[in-house]
TORBAMAR-266570 format. One record per residue (C-alpha): x, y, z; residue number from 1. Coordinates in pm, 1 decimal, decimal comma, padded with zeros to 6 digits, always signed. Layout:
! residues N
{{X; Y; Z}; NUM} ...
END
This chain:
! residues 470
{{+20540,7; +07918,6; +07094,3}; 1} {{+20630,0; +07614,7; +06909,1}; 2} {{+20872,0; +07438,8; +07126,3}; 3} {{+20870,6; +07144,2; +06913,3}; 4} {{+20998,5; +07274,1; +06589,7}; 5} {{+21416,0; +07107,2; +06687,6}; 6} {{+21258,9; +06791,6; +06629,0}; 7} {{+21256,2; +06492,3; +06331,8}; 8} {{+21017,9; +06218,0; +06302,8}; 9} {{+21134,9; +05902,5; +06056,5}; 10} {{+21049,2; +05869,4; +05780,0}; 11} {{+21279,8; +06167,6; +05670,5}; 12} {{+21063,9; +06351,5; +05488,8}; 13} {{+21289,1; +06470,6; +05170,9}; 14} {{+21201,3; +06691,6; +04893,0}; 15} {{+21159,7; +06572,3; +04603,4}; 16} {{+21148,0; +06196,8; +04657,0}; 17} {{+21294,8; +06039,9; +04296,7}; 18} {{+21180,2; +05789,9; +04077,0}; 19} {{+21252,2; +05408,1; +04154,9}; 20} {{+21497,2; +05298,1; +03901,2}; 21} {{+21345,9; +04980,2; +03877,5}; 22} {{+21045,1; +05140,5; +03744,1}; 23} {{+21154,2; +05356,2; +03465,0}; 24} {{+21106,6; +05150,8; +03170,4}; 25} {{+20740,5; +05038,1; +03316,6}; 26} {{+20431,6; +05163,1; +03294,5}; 27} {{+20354,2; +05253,4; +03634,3}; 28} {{+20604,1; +05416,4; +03907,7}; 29} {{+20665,1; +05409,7; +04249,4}; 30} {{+20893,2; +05629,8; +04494,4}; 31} {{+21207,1; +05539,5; +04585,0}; 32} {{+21529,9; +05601,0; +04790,3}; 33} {{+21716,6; +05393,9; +05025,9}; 34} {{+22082,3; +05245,0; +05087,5}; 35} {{+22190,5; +05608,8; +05254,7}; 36} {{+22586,6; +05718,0; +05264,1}; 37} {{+22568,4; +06045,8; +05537,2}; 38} {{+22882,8; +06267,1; +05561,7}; 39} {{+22869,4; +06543,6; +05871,3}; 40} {{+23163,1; +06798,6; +05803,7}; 41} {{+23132,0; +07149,9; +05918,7}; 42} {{+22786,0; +07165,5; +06060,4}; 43} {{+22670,0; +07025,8; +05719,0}; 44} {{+22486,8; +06643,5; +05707,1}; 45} {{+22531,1; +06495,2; +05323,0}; 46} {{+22309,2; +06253,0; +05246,9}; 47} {{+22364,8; +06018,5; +04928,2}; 48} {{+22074,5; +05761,9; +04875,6}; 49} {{+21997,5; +05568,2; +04562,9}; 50} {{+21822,4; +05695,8; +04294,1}; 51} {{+21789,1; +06049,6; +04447,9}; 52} {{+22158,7; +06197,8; +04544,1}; 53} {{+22180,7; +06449,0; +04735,8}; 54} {{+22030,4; +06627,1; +05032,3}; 55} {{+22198,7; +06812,8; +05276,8}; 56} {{+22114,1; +06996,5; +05576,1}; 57} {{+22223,3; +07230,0; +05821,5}; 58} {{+22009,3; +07137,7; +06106,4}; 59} {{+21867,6; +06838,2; +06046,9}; 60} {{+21535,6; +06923,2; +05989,8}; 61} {{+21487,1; +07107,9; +05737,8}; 62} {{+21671,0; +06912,6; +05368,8}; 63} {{+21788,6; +07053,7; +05066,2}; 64} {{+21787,7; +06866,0; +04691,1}; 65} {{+22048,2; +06896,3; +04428,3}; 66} {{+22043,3; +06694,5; +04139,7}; 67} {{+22432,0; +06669,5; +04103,5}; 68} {{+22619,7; +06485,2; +03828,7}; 69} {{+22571,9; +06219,1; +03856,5}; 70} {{+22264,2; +06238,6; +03965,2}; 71} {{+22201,6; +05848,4; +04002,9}; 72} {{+22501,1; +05625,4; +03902,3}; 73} {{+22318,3; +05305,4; +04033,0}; 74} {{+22202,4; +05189,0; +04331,9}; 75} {{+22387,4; +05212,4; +04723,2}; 76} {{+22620,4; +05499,4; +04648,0}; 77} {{+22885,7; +05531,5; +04850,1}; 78} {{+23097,8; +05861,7; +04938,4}; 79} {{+23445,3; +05911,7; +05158,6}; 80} {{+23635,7; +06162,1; +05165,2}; 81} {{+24033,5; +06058,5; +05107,3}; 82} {{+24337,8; +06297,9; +05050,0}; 83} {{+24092,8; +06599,9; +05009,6}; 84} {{+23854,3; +06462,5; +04803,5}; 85} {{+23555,4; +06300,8; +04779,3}; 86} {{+23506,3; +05972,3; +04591,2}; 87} {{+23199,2; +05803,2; +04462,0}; 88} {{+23114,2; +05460,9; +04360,8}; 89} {{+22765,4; +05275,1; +04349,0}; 90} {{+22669,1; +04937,0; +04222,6}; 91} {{+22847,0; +04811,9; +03899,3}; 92} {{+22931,3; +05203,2; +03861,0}; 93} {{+23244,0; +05350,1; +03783,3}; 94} {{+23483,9; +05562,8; +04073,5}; 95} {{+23434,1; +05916,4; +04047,0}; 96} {{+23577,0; +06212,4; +04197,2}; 97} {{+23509,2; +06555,8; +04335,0}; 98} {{+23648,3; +06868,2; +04482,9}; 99} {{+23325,7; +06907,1; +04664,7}; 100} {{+23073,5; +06727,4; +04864,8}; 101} {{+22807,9; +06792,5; +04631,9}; 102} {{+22973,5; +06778,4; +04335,1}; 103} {{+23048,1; +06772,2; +04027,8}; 104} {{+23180,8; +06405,6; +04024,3}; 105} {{+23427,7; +06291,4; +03743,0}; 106} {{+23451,2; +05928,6; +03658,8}; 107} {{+23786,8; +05767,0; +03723,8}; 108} {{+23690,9; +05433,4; +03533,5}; 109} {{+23583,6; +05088,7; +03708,3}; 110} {{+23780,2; +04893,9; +03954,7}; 111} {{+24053,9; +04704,4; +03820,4}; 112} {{+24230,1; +04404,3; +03943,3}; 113} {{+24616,1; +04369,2; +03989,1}; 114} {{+24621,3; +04213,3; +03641,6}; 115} {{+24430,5; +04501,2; +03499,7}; 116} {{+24082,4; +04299,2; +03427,2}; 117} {{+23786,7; +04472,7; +03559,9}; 118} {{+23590,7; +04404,9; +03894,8}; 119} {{+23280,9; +04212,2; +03843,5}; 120} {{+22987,1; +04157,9; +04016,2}; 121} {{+23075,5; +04480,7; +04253,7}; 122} {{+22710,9; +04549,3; +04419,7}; 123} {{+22694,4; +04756,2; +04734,9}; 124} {{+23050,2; +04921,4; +04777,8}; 125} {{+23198,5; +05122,8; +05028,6}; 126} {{+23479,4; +05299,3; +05017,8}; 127} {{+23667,8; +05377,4; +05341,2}; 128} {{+23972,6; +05604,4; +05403,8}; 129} {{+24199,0; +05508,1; +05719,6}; 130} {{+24344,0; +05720,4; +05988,3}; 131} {{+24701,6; +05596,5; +05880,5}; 132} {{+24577,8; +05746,9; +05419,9}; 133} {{+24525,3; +05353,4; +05308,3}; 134} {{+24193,0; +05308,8; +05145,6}; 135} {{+23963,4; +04988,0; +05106,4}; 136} {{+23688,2; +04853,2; +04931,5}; 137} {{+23416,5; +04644,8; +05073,7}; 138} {{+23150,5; +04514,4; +04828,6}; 139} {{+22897,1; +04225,8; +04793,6}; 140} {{+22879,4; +03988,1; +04475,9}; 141} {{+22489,0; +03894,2; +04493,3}; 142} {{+22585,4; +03599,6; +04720,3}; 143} {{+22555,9; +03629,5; +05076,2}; 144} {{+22861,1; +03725,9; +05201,8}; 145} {{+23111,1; +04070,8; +05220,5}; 146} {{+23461,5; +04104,5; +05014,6}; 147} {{+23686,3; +04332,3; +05102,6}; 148} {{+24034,7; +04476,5; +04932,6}; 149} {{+24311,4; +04728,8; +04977,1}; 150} {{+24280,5; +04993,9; +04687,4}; 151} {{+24609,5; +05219,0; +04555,4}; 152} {{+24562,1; +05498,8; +04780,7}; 153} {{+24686,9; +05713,4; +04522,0}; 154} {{+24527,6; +05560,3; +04231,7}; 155} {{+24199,6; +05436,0; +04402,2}; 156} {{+24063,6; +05211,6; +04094,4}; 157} {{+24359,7; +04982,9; +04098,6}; 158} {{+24320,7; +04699,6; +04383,1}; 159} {{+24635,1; +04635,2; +04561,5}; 160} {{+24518,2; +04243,4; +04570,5}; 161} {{+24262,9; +03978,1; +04492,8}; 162} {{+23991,3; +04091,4; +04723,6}; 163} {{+23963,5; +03868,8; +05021,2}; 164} {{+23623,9; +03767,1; +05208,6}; 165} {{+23571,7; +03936,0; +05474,3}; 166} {{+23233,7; +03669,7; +05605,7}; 167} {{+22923,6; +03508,2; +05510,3}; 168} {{+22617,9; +03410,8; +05574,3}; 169} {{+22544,6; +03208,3; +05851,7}; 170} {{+22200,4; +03040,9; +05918,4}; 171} {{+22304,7; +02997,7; +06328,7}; 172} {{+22248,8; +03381,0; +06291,2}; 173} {{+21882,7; +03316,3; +06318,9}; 174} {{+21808,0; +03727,2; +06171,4}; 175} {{+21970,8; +03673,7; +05859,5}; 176} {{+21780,4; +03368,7; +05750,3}; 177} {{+21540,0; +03467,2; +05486,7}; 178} {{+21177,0; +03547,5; +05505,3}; 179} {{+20948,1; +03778,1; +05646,4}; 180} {{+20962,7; +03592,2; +05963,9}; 181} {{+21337,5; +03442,3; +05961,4}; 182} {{+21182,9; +03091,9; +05840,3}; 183} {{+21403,9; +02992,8; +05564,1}; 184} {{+21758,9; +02900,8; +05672,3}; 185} {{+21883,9; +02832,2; +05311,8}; 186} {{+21854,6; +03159,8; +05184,7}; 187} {{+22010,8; +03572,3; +05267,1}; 188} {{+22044,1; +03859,0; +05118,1}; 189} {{+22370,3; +03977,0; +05256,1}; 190} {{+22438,4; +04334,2; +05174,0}; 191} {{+22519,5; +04672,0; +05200,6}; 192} {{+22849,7; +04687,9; +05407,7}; 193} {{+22970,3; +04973,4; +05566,5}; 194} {{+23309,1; +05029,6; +05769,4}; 195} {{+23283,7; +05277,8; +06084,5}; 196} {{+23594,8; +05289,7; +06282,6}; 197} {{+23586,7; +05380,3; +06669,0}; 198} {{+23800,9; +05401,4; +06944,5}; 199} {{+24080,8; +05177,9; +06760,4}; 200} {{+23765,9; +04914,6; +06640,6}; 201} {{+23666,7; +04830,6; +06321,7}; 202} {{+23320,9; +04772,7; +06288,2}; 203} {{+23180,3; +04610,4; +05970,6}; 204} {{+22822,7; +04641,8; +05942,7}; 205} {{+22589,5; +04504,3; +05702,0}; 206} {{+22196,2; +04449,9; +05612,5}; 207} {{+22049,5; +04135,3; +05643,4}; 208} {{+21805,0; +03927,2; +05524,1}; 209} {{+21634,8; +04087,5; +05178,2}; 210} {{+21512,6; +04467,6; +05141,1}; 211} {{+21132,7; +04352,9; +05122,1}; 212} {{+21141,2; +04203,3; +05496,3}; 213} {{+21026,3; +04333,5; +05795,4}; 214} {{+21281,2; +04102,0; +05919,1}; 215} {{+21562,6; +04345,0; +05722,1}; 216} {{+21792,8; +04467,1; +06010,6}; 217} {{+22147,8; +04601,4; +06060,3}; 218} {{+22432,1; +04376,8; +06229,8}; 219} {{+22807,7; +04382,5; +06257,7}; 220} {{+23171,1; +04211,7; +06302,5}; 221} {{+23406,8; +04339,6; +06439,7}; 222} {{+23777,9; +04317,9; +06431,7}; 223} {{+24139,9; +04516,0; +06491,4}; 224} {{+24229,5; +04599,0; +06104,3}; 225} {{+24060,5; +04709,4; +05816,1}; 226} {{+24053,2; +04349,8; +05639,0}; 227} {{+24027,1; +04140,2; +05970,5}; 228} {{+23993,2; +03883,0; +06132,2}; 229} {{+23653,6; +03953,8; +06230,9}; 230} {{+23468,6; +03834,4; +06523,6}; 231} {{+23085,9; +03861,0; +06498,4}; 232} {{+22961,6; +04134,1; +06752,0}; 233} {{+22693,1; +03966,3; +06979,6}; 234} {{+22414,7; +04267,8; +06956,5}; 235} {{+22355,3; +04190,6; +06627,1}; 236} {{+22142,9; +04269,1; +06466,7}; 237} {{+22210,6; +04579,0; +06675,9}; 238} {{+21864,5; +04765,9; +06482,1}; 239} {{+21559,3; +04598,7; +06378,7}; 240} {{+21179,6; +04666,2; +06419,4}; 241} {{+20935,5; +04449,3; +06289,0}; 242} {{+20593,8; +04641,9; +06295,4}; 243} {{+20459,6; +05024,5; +06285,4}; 244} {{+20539,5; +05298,4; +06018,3}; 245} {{+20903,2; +05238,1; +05974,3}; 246} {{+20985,7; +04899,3; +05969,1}; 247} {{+21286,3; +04682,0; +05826,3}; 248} {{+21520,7; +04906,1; +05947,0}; 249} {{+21852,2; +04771,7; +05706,7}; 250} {{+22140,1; +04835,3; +05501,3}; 251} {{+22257,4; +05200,3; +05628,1}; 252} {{+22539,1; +05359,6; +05781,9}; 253} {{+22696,2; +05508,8; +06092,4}; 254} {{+22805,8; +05826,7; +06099,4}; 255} {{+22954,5; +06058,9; +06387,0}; 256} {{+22754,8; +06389,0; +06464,1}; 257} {{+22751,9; +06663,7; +06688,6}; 258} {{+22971,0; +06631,6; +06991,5}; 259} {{+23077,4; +06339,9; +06949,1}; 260} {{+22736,0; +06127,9; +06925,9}; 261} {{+22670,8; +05823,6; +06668,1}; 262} {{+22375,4; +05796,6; +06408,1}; 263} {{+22269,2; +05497,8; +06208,6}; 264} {{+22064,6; +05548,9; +05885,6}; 265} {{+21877,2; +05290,8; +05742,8}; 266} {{+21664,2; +05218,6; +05483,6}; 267} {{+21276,6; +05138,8; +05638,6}; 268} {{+21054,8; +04893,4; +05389,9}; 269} {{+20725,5; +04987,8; +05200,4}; 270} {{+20721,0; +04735,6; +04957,8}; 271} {{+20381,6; +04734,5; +04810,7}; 272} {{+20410,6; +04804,9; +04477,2}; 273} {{+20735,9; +04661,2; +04459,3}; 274} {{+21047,1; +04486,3; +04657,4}; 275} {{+21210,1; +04847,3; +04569,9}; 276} {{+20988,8; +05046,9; +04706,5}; 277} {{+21154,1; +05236,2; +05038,1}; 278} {{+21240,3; +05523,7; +05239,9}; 279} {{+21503,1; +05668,7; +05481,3}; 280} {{+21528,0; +05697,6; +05860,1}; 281} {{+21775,4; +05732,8; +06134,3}; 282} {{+21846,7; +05698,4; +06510,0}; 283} {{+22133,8; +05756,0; +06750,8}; 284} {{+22343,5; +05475,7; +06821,7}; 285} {{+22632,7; +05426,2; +07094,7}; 286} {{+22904,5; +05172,4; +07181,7}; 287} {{+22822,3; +04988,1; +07503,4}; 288} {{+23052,9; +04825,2; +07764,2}; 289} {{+23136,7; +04522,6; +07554,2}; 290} {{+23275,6; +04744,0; +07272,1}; 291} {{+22924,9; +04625,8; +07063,1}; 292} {{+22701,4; +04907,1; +06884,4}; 293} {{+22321,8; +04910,2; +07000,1}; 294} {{+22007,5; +05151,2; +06963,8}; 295} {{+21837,3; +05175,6; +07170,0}; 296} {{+21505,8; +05225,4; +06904,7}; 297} {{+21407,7; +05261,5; +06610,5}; 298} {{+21181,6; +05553,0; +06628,4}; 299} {{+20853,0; +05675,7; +06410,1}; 300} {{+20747,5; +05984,6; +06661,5}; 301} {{+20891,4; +06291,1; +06750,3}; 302} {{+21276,2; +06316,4; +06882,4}; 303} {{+21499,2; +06630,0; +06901,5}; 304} {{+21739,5; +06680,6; +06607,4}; 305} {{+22082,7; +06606,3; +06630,6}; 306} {{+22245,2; +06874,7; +06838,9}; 307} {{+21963,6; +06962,6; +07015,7}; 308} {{+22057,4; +06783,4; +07349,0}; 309} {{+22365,5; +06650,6; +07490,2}; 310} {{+22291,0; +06285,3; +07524,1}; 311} {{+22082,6; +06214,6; +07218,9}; 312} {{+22021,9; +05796,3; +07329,5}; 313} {{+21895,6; +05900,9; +07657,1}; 314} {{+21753,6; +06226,0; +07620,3}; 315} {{+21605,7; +06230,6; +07241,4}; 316} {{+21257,3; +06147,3; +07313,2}; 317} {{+21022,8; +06441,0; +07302,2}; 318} {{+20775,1; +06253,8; +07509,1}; 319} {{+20535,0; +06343,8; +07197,8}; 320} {{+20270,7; +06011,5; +07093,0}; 321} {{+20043,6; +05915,4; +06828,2}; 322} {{+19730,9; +06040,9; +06924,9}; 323} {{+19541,7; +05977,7; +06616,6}; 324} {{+19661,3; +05609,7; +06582,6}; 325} {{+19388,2; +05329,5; +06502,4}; 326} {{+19152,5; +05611,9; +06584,7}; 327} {{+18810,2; +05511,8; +06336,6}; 328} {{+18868,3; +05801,2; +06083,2}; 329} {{+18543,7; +05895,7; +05838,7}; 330} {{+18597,4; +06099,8; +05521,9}; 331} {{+18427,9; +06258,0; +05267,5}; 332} {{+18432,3; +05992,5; +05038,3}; 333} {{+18653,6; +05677,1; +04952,7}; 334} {{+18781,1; +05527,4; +04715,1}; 335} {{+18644,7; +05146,6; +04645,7}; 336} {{+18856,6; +04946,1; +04927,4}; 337} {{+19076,6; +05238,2; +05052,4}; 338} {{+18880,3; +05290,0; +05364,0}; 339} {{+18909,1; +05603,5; +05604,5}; 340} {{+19054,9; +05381,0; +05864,7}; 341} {{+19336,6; +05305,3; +05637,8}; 342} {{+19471,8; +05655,0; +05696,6}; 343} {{+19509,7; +05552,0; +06069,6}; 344} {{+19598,5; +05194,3; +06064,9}; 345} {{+19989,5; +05203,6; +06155,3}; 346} {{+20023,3; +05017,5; +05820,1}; 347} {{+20233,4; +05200,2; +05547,9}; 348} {{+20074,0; +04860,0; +05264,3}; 349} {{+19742,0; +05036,3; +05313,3}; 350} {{+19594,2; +05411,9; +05225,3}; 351} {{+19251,4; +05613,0; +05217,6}; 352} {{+19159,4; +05717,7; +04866,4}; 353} {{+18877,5; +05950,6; +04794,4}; 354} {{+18619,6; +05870,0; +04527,2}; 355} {{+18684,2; +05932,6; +04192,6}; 356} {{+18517,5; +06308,9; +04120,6}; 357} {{+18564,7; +06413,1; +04496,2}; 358} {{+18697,4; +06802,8; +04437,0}; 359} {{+18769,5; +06831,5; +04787,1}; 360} {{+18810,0; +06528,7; +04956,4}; 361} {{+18844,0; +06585,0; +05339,3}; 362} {{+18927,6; +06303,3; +05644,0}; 363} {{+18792,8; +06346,2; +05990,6}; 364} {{+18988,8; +06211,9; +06272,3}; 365} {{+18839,7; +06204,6; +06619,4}; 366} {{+19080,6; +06178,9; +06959,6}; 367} {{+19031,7; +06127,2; +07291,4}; 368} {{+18692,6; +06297,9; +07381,0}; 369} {{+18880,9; +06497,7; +07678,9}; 370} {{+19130,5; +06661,2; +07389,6}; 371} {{+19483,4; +06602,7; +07356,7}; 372} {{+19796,8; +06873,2; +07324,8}; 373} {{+19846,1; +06901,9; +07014,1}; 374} {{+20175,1; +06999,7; +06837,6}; 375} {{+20294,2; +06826,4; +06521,3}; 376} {{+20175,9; +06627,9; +06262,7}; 377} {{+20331,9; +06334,6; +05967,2}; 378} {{+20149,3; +06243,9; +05659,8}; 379} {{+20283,4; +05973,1; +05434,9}; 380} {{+20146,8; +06036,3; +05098,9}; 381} {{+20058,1; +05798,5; +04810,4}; 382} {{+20047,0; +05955,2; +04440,3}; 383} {{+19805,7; +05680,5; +04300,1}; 384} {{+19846,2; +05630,3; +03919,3}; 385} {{+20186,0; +05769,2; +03899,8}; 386} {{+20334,4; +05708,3; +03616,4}; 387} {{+20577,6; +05911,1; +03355,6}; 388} {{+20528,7; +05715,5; +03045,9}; 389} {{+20123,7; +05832,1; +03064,7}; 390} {{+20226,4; +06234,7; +03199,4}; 391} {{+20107,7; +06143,4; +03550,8}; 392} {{+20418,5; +06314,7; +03709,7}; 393} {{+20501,9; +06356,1; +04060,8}; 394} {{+20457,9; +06668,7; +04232,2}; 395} {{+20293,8; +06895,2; +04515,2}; 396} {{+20002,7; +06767,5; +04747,3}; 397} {{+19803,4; +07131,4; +04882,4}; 398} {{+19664,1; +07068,1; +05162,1}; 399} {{+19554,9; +07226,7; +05525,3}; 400} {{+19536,4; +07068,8; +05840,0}; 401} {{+19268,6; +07181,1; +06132,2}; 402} {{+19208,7; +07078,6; +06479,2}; 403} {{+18915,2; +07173,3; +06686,1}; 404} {{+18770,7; +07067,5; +07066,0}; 405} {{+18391,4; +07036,5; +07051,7}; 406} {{+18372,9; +07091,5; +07371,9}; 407} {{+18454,6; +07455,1; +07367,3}; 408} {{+18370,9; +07538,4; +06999,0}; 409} {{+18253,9; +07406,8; +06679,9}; 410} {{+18492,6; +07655,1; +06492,3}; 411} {{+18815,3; +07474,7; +06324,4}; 412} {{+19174,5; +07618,4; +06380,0}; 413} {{+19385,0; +07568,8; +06069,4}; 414} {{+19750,5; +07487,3; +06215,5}; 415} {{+19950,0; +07351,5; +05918,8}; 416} {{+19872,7; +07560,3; +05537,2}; 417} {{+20042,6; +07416,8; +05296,6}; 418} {{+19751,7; +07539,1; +05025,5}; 419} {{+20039,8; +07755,4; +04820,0}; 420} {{+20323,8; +07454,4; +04881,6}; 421} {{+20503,0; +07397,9; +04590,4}; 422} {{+20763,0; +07138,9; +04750,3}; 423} {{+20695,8; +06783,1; +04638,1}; 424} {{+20680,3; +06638,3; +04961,0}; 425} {{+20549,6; +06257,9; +04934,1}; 426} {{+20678,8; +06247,8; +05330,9}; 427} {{+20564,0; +06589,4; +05516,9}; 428} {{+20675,5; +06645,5; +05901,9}; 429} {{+20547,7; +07001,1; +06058,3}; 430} {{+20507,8; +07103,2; +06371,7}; 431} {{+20310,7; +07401,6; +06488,8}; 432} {{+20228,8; +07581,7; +06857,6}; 433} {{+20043,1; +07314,1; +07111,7}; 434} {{+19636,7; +07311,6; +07067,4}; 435} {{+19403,6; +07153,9; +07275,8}; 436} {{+19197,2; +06945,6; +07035,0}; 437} {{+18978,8; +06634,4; +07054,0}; 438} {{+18923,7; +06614,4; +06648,7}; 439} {{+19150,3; +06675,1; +06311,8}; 440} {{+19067,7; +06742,3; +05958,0}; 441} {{+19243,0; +06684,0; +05675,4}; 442} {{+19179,4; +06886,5; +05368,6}; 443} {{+19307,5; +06809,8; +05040,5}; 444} {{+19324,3; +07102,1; +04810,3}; 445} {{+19538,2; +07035,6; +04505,1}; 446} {{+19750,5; +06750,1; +04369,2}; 447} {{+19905,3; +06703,6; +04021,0}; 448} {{+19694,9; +06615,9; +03714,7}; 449} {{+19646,1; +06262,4; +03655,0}; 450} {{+19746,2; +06175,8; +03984,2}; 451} {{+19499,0; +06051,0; +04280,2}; 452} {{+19641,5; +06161,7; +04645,5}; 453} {{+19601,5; +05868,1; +04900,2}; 454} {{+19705,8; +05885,8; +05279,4}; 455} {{+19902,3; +05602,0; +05367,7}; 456} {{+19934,4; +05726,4; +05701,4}; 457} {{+19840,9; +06055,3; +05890,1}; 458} {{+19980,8; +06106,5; +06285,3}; 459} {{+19882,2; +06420,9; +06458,2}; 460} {{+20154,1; +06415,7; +06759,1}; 461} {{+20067,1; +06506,8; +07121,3}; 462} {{+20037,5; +06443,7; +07459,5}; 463} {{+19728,5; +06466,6; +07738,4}; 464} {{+19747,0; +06648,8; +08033,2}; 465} {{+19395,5; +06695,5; +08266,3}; 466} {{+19222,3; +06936,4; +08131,9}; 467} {{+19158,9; +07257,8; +08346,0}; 468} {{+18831,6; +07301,8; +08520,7}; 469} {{+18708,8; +06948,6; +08426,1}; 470} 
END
């Protein structure tokens, strides 16, 4: 029985994981998509990331890709619904419209002011609708701080006003000084706002200090109307996480889920090729006694999806570990400088890479010697050499996973066969019924022409209980 399979692990892993923008017109690629917008209505999640809109689920497990039109109208889209329909903007973008979640979107034109010029310098919007049918925009202009404005709620490109600012940086916030470690005071990134409303509050979040930090968080102000005042809320940054898989846990959203419970996404940092290099996570949230938002953690191992328990901030954790973490890993051959251990490190700026002619590269992973419960596993794939200009496209990785416990057998159990996959899955979650196992091997079987697969990280999930007549 697997008992585990009502359960995420961040990264998300999403089909089809685009093309950074950023990248196109080079000749090498890298993955991208960050900055998520989530909708929940009717059972459904939307998700709207850059470069890649959109996935949706019905569980939250399990995602689906459309490429809807637009497909990517710049970076940090930004969807609300408003009088019945659903309105998308992104970064120096124009407004569009749909009748539908997933679209088609219709462009409306760009932003204009009272006097009819256009909006400039419009990076990061979002686009909230009211309880009382007034709608706002909240942007960023490349400096560090957040504008906000009163749109026509009838004709949403017109702004009812100069837009006003809403706050900026400020170095005695020691998170959003700049740097990997907070160090420079004279410099922040102040982006990607987001307006949640709760219980009467208005709480303006935002990502500080720069994408490419491990330092990159989520804080807030909050206030009593849609344009302020704004007081800054004192559990700021109310996300953040510094080290492990997912790290840099910034510019996202909050959005309401099942019965009533809160979820932040977030974009989490890679950043080795480039700045723009990213993926997606999320966690439950909740609104403490002083009216603040906190989470609890930001999470990179097993939790049950949203719905899947009452009391999601206290009751999410599966209790499921990394049992395969730092663990000296051996493989059939490697690349020059892409060790074995690499696969196992904890560190998404590293990978294994087999040798060049290495039909069937393979990575051996021993555990604890007394075996561990096995029950789900999360490999973070690199697609060395990608690049579109030379035909090295993105696409499948075949592979099998096997576990075995040497001390009852020398014969391998395959739990995870993705040898006929043909979903492009650069992040891959499965789970699959507990096995006792003290090693795991990791066969490669296919990958797309002109492309090298590299592990930049491999978890088999578990837990250890004494093992019976030992």
């Amino acid at each position: 029985m697997n008992k585990f399979k009502n359960t995420y692990c961040n990264p998300i892993p999403l089909p089809d994981y685009p093309i950074g923008r950023q990248s196109l017109d080079r000749d090498y690629n890298w993955r991208e998509t960050a900055d998520p917008t989530v909708l929940y209505e009717n059972g459904i999640w939307y998700l709207y990331s850059s470069c890649g809109m959109v996935y949706w689920s019905e569980d939250f497990v399990t995602w689906n890709h459309k490429h809807m039109e637009p497909y990517d109208c710049g970076y940090a889209p930004t969807v609300a619904k408003h009088n019945g329909k659903y309105y998308l903007c992104s970064s120096l973008s124009d407004l569009f419209v749909s009748d539908d979640p997933l679209g088609p979107f219709t462009s409306l034109g760009r932003f204009t002011l009272p006097d009819g010029k256009e909006l400039e310098r419009c990076y990061d919007p979002m686009v909230f609708s009211d309880d009382d049918g007034r709608f706002y925009l909240y942007y960023t202009t490349g400096w560090p701080e957040i504008l906000g404005v009163e749109l026509d709620a009838s004709t949403p490109t017109r702004l009812l006003s100069e837009p006003s600012l809403m706050f900026r940086f400020d170095p005695d916030h020691i998170w959003e000084r700049g740097g990997e470690y907070n160090e420079d005071g004279s410099s922040c990134a102040m982006e990607g706002p987001w307006m949640f409303k709760k219980n009467g509050v208005y709480y303006l979040t935002y990502g500080a200090p720069a994408t490419e930090y491990s330092s990159y968080a989520m804080g807030a102000y909050k206030g009593s109307a849609p344009l302020g005042p704004w007081t800054y809320m004192e559990s700021s940054p109310f996300i953040e996480k510094r080290d492990g898989v997912v790290r840099g846990p910034g510019h996202g959203c909050i959005v309401e889920g099942p019965a009533d419970t809160l979820w932040c996404f977030y974009t989490t940092t890679i950043c080795y090729i480039d700045a723009m290099e990213r993926r997606i996570g999320y966690d439950p949230v909740f609104i403490d006694e002083n009216g603040d938002l906190v989470c609890k953690k930001v999470t990179e191992t097993p939790r049950w999806a949203p719905g899947a328990v009452a009391d999601p901030v206290n009751e999410g954790d599966t209790g499921l570990i990394c049992v395969t973490g730092r663990r000296r890993a051996y493989a059939s051959s490697e690349a020059p400088g892409r060790s074995a251990l690499y696969a196992t490190d904890e560190d998404l700026m590293s990978w294994w890479e087999p040798a060049d002619g290495d039909e069937n590269p393979t990575l051996t992973i021993p555990m604890s010697y007394w075996g561990m419960n096995c029950c789900a596993v999360r490999i973070i794939w690199r697609d060395v050499g990608l690049s579109l200009c030379s035909g090295a496209l993105p696409g499948p990785i075949k592979y099998k996973l096997y576990l075995r416990d040497t001390e009852e057998s020398e014969e391998w159990t395959c739990v995870v066969d993705r040898s006929e996959s043909c979903e492009d899955m650069i992040v891959d979650y499965r789970t699959f019924e507990t096995v006792r196992a003290n090693e795991a091997k990791l066969e490669i079987l296919g990958w797309p022409e002109k492309i090298k697969p590299g592990v930049m990280n491999i978890s088999v999930f578990g837990y250890w209980t004494k093992k019976e007549n030992n």
